[in-house]
N, C-alpha and C positions, 0 to 999 in steps of 0.2 A: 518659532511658529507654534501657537497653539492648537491642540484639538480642540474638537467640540468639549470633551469630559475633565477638560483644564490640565492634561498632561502634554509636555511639552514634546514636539514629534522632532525626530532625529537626536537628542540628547539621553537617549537611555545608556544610563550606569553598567557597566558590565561589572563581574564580579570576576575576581580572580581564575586562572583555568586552574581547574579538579579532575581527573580524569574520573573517580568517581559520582563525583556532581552531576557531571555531564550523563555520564550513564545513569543516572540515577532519573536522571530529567528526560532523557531518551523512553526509560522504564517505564514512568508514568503517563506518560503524551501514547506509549502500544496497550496501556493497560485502558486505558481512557478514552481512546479510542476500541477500543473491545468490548467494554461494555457497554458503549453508548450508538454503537452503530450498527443496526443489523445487516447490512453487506460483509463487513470485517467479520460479522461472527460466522457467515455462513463460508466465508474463504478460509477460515482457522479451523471452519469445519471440513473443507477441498484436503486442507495441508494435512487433519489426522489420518483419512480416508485414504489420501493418495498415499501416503507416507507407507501403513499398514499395505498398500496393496505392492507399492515398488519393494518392500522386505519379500512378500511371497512371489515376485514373479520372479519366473529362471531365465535370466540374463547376466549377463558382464558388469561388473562392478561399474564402469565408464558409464552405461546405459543407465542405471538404477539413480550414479550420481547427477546425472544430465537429465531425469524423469524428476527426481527430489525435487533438483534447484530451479526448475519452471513453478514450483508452485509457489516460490516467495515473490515472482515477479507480481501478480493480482495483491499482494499482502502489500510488497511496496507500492504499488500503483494507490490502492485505496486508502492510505495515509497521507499520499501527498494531495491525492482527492479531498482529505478531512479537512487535511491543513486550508487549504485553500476557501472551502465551504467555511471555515469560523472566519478567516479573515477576513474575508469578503462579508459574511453575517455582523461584524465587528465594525465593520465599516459603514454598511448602511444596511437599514432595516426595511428602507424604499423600495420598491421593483426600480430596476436602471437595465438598460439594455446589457452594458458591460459586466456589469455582476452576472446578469442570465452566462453569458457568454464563457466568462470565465469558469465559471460551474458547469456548465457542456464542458468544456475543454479540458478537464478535470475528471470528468465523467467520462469522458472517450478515452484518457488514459485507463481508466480500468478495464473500459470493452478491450482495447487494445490489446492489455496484460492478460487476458481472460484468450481472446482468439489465438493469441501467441504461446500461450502455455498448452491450450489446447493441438493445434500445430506439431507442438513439442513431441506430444503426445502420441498422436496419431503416424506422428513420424517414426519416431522411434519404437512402435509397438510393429508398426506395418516393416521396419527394416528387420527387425529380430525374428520375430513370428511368420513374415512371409518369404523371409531367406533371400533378399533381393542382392 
């Protein structure tokens, strides 16, 4: 079957597995999306912020670890948000009901990653600091 731009769909070539390849194609799909989305840049700007503040806060290694790794969850949330927004954009250029759709639902995984780290947050500060 062909596409609209004369490539054929379901017949794509794979290339040998790299494990550097791979990482290397990983590398540039975070890099690429960093520069080109200001959501990702203001979340890599959550992950310096929060980073700096879990070093100075006086807590248990366990907390600091569990405060860190909530802030990658918004980082992955908004790459597969990316992901999703080109392919859909790739797809059609139209407004279509299900493209809206799928871009909300893309988009609410980030709110999602964002309330839940937040949560995270709240939780673990309110268990440490108020001695519950």
């Amino acid at each position: 079957m062909k596409a609209k731009d004369g490539f054929e769909i379901g017949k794509i070539k794979q290339r040998k597995f790299s494990l550097l390849g791979n990482f290397l194609n990983s590398w540039n799909g975070l890099i690429e999306v960093s520069k080109n989305e200001k959501p990702m840049q203001a979340e890599l700007m959550m992950l310096a912020v929060g980073t700096l503040v879990v070093i100075f806060l006086e807590m248990g290694l366990i907390f600091k670890l569990i405060l860190f790794t909530s802030l990658f969850f918004p980082l992955f949330a908004e790459l597969v948000n990316s992901a999703i927004e080109r392919v859909v954009d790739l797809v059609t250029t139209e407004y279509h009901t299900l493209a809206k759709h799928a871009k909300d639902a893309a988009s609410a995984a980030v709110l999602l990653s964002l309330v839940i780290t937040a949560l995270v947050w709240v939780t673990v500060l309110y268990y440490v600091y108020m001695k519950v």
